[in-house]
C-alpha positions, 0 to 999 in steps of 0.5 A: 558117249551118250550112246556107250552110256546108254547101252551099258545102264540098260542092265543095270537098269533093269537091276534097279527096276527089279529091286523097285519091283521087290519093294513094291510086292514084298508086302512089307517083310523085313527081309523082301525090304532088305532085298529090295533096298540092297539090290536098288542101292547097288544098281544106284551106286553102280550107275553112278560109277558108270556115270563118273566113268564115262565121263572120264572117259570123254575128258581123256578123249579130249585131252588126247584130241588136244595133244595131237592137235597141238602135236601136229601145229608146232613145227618140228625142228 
């Protein structure tokens, strides 16, 4: 999971250090502060989704390993 997790938030990543980055240079205009808000809150709200995702993800994985264990211990009839 981590390294699926990490591979996929790099972009978004880079989106939201962008957006840092348009904060940081737009001298305080409305709209560079508009920009740069919309684009750090979308990249925010989307590695949080990701975050959720991944970690359904793991708990189906789990849930699935769990089926076949139990499917292979009880005997069939």
């Amino acid at each position: 999971m981590a390294r699926s997790f990490m591979v996929r938030s790099l972009p978004l990543l880079a989106v939201l250090v962008a957006g840092a980055v348009v904060l940081g240079v737009g001298g305080g205009k409305t709209v560079t502060l508009a920009i740069g808000f919309g684009v750090v809150a979308v990249a925010a709200v989307l590695l949080v989704s990701l975050f959720f995702y991944e970690v359904g993800r793991s708990e189906d994985r789990a849930r699935a390993q769990e089926r076949e264990r139990d499917s292979r211990a009880t005997p069939k009839a």
